[in-house]
C-alpha positions in Angstrom: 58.0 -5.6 -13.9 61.5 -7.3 -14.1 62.0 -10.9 -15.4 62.6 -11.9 -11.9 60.0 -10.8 -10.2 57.4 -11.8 -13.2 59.2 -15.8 -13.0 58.6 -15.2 -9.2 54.6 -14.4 -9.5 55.1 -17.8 -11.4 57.1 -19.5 -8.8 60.0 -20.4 -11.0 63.6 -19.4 -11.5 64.5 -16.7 -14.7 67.5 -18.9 -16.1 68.5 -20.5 -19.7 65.5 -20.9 -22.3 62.9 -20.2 -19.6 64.5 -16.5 -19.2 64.3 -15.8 -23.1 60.9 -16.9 -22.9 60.0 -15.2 -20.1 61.5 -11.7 -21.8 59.6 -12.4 -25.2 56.0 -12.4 -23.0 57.4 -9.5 -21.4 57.7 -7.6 -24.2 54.8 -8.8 -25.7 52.6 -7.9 -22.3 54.5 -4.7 -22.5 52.8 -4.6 -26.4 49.7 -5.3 -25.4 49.5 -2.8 -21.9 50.4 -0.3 -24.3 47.3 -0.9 -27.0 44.8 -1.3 -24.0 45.7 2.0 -22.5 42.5 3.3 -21.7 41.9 6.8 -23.9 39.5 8.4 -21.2 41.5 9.3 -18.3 40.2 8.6 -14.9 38.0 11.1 -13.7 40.5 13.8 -11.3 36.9 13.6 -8.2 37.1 10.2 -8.1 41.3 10.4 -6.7 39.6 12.2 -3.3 38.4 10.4 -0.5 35.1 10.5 -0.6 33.1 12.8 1.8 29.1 13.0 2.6 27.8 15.8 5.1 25.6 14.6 8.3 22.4 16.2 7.5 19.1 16.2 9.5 16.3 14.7 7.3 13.0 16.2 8.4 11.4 16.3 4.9 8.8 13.5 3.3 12.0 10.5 3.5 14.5 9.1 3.4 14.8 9.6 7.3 18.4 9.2 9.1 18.9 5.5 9.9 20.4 5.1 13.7 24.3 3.6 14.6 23.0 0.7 15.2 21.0 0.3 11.3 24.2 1.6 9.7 26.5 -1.0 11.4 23.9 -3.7 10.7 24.5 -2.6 6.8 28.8 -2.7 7.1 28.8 -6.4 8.2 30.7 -8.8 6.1 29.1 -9.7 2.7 27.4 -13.1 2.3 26.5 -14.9 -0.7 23.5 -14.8 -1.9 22.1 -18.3 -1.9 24.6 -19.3 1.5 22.7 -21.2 4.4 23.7 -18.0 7.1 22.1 -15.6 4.6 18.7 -17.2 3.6 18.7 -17.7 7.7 18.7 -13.6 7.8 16.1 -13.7 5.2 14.1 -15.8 7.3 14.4 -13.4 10.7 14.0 -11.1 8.0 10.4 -12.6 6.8 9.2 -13.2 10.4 10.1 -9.4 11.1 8.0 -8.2 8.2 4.7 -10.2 9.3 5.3 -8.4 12.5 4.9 -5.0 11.0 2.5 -6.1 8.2 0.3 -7.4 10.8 -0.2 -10.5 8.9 0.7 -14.5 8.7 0.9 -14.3 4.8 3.3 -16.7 3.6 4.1 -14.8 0.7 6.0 -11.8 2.6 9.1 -10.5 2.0 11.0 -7.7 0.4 11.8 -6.5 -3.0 15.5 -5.3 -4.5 14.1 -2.3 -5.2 12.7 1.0 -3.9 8.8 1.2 -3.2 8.2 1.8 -7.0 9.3 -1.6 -7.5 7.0 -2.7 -5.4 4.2 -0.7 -6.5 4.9 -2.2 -9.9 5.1 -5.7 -8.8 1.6 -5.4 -7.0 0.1 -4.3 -10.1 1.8 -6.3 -12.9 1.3 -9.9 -10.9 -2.5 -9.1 -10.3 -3.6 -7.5 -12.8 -3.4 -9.0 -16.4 -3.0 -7.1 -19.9 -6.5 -5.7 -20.5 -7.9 -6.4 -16.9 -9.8 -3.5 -15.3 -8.3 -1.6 -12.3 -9.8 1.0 -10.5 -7.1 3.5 -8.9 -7.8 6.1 -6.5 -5.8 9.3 -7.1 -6.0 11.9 -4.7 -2.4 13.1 -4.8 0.9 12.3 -6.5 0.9 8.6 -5.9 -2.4 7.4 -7.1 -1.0 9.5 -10.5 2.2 7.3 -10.5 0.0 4.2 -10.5 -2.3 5.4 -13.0 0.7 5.2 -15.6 2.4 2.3 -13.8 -0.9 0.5 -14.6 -1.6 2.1 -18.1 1.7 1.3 -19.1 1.4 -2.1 -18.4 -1.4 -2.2 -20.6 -4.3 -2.7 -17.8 -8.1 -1.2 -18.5 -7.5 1.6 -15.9 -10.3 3.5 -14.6 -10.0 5.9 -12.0 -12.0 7.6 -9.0 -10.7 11.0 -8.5 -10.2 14.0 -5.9 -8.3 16.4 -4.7 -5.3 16.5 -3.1 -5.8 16.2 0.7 -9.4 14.6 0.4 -9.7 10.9 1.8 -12.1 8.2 -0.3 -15.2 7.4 1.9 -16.7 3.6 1.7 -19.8 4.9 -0.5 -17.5 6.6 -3.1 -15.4 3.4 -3.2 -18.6 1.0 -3.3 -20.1 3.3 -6.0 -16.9 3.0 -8.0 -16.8 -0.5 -8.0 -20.1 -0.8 -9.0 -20.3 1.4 -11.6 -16.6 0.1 -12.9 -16.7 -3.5 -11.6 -12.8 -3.7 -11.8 -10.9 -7.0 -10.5 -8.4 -4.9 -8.4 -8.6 -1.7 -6.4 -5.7 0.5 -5.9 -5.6 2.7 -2.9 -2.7 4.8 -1.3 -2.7 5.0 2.7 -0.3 7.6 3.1 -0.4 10.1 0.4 2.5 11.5 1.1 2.1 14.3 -1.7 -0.5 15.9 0.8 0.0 14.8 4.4 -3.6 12.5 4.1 -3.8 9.4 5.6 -6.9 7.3 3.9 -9.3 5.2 6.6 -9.3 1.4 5.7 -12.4 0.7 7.0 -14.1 -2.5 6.0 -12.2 -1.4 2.9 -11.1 -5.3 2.2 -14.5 -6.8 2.6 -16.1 -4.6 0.3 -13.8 -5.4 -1.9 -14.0 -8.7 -1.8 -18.1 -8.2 -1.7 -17.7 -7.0 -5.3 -15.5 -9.5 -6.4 -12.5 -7.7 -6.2 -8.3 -7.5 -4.8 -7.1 -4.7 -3.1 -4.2 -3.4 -3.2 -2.8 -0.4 -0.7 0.3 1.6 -0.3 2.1 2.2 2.9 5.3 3.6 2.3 5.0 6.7 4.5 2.7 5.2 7.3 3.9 1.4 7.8 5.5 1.2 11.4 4.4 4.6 12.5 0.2 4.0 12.6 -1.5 1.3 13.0 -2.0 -0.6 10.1 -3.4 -4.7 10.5 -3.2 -6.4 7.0 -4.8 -9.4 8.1 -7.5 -7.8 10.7 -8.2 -5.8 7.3 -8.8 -8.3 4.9 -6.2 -6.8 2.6 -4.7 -8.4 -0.4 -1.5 -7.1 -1.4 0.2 -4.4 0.4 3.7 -2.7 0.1 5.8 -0.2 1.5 9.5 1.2 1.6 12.4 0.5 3.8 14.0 4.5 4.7 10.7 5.9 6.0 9.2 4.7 9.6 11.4 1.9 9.2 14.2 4.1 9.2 16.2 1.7 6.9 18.2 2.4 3.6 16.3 3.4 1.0 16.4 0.4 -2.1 14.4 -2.7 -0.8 10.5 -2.5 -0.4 8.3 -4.6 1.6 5.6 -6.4 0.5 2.8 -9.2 1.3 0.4 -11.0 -0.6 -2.7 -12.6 1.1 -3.8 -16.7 0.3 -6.5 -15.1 -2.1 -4.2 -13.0 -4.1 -1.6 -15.7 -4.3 -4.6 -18.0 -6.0 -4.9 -14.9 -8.5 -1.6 -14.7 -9.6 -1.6 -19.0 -9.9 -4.5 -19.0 -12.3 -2.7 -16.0 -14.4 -3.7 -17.1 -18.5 -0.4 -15.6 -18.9 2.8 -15.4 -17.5 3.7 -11.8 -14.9 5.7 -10.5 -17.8 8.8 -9.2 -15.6 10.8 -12.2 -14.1 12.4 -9.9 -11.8 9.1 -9.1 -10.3 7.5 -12.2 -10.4 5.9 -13.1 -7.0 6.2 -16.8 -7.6 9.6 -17.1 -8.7 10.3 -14.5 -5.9 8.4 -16.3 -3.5 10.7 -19.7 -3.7 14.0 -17.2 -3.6 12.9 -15.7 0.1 11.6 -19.4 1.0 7.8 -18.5 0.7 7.1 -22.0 -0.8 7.4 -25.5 0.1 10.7 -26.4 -2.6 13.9 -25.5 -2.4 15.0 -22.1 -2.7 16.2 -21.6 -6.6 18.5 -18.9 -7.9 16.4 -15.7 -8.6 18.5 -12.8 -8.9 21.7 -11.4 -6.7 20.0 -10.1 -3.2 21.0 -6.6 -1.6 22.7 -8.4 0.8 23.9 -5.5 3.1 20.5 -3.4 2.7 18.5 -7.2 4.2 21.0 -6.6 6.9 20.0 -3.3 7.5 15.9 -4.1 6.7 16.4 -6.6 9.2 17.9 -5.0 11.9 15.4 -2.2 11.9 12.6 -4.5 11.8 14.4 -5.8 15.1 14.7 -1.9 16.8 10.9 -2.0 15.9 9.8 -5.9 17.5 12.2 -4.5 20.7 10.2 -1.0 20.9 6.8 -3.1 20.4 4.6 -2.0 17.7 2.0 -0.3 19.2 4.8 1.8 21.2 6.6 3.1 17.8 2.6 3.8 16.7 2.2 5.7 19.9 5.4 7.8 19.4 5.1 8.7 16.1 1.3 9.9 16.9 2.7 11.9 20.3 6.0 13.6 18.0 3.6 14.7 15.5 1.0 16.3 18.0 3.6 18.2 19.5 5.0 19.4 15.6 1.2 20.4 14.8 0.7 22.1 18.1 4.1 23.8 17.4 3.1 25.1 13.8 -0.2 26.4 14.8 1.7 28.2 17.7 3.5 30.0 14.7 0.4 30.6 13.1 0.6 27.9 10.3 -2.0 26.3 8.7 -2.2 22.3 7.7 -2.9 21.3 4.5 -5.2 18.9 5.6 -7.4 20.4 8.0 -9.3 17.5 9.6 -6.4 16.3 12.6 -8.2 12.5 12.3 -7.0 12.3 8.6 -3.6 14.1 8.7 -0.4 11.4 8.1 1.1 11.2 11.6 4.4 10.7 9.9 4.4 13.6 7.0 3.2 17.3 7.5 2.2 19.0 4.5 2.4 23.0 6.3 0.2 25.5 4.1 2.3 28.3 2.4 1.3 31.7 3.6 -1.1 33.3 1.2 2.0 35.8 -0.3 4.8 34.6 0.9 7.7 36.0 -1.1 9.5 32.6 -1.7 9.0 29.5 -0.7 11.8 28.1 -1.4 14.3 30.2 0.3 12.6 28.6 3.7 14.3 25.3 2.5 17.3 26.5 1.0 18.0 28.8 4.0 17.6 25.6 6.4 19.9 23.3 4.3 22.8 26.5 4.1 22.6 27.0 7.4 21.9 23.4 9.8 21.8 20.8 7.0 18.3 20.2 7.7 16.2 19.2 4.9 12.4 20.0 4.4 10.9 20.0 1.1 8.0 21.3 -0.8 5.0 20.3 -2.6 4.8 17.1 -4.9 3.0 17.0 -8.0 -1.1 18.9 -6.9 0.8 20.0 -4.1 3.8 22.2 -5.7 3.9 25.8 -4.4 1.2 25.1 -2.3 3.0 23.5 0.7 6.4 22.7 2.6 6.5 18.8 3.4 7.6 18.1 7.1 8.4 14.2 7.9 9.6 12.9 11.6 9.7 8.8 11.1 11.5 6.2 12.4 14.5 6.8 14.6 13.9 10.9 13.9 10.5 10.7 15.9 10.8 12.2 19.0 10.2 15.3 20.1 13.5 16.9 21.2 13.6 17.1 17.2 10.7 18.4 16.7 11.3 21.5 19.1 15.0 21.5 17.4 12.9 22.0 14.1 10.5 24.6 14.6 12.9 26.7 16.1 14.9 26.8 12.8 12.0 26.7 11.0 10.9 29.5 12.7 14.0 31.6 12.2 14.0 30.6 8.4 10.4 31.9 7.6 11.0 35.1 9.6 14.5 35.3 7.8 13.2 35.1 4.5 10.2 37.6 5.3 13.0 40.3 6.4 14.7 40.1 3.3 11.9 40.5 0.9 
């Protein structure tokens, strides 16, 4: 830079003393650009626009968010604790009880993807050497089990297979044998394509003085699902599934009676970040002013938002109805083909996510999806955890629900399996 334009940036003239001045801090910002020249050179991919392929996501989620969702998430930032952005929050509460089917106070979402969540139910109900019972029965009742072990709980577990749902006498037999203070149950285990009946689920809980605590990530906004009408105490879910939202913000609600649990804690929930109280006050849960919690996701509460307004335009029991129609067509489809379901009874299947059984000796199961992404950029994945190797996962939620995709899907699918067969 030359004297001039350096006294400009300073809005003064380069003349006399000023302009021998004005050299020596030139040279000596000269001195010191040269010893703070970075050693690593910038990385050569990062000098080229960057580029990301429109693909079709028909596997277990994320599921492609519509226009309208990813213009929602481009609108000018906000800061975090402005008036006009805790006013989104609070469309964005109201939109939540909507799909949560509940007047919980305490309901709002979580910087974080559904693990967050699942971590945040767990760790502000359940003390350090308090009993929970979890119920595995796929790859997310598993991630619990540790979530909850590593936090240092008294975990017992109730155990079947994968694509097996819990009936009420197992569950009441496991609370009285284990007499735990919290149950965890998955709703959609999407691992397996089963979708677990709630039931009285929340009163017998409650009957055995006990919380429960459910996950919904792959079924909240495409089945019906009534917190309240349930008796349920904490439930969570994720934002890029039926909700067709950006994935890295999680729903979640927390009923009166588990709020009163987490009040009378003898210790403090030992992550701040998850706290429920401190993150209560933050989305305006409580009576006092809102305090400084942490820097929101602005743009991805934008987006949660919008898609919570798609949904309360659609009416709920109309995006129920069309995720249940889409996937009767997919399952009538694959059985056409001659394809099994993983989970056999139709009354228990996910209507969101499809585990398809793997032909007994098929030569490769993974060709099927690699030969779909090569070829149409459509993504379908396999098994998860029990389920590897055993099945290809098949998800239509949110705004990819309808069935023009779904007839779009099985004849590529179709042509991918028969592919792959020809080659072997």
């Amino acid at each position: 830079m030359s004297l001039t334009k350096f006294a400009r940036l300073f809005g003064v003239a380069a003349r006399g003393p000023l302009r021998f001045e004005l050299r020596a801090l030139s040279t000596a910002t000269a001195k010191l650009a040269e010893e703070w020249k970075p050693k690593v050179p910038p990385p050569e991919e990062l000098l080229v626009p960057l580029t990301v392929p429109t693909k079709l996501l028909f596997g277990p989620g994320p599921s492609n968010p519509s226009m309208r969702i990813y213009n929602a998430s481009a609108m000018s930032l906000l800061g975090h604790l402005q008036a006009d952005f805790h006013h989104i929050m609070d469309e964005t509460k109201a939109g939540l009880k909507y799909v949560f089917q509940t007047n919980n106070d305490y309901t709002l979402a979580i910087t974080g993807a559904g693990h967050a969540a699942m971590e945040a139910s767990i760790m502000n109900l359940v003390e350090r050497g308090e009993r929970i019972l979890v119920c595995v029965n796929g790859m997310w009742g598993s991630r619990a089990r540790e979530i909850a072990e590593r936090q240092g709980c008294d975990v017992r577990v109730l155990e079947k297979s994968p694509g097996e749902y819990y009936t009420r006498d197992e569950i009441e037999q496991g609370l009285k044998e284990h007499k735990p203070s919290v149950l965890f149950i998955v709703h959609s285990e999407s691992s397996s394509g089963i979708c677990q009946p709630m039931d009285d689920l929340g009163a017998l809980c409650h009957k055995h003085n006990c919380l429960i605590i459910v996950d919904t990530v792959a079924s909240l906004g495409g089945t019906p699902f009534l917190t309240d009408d349930w008796d349920l105490d904490c439930v969570y879910s994720g934002s890029q599934k039926c909700l067709g939202s950006p994935p890295g913000i999680a729903p979640i609600t927390f009923s009166p009676r588990a709020m009163a649990k987490i009040n009378s804690r003898r210790t403090k929930v030992p992550s701040f970040y998850l706290d429920m109280i401190e993150l209560g006050n933050y989305w305006g849960c409580d009576e006092d002013p809102r305090r400084y919690h942490h820097t929101a996701a602005i743009n991805l509460v934008y987006a949660l938002r919008e898609s919570l307004a798609l949904l309360a335009e659609e009416g709920l029991e109309n995006s129920w109805k069309r995720h249940h129609d889409t996937i009767e067509h997919l399952w009538a489809g694959l059985e056409k083909m001659g394809l099994e379901m993983f989970v056999k009874d139709k009354a228990h299947r996910l209507p969101t996510v499809t585990s398809v059984k793997i032909p007994e000796g098929f030569p490769d199961w993974k060709a099927v999806p690699e030969y779909l992404m090569k070829k149409y950029k459509l993504e379908i994945v396999g098994g998860m955890g029990p389920t590897v190797g055993k099945v290809w996962r098949v998800g239509f939620m949110g705004h990819n629900s309808y069935t023009e995709n779904v007839d779009t899907f099985l004849r590529l699918f179709k042509e991918a399996i028969e592919d792959v067969q020809r080659r072997s």
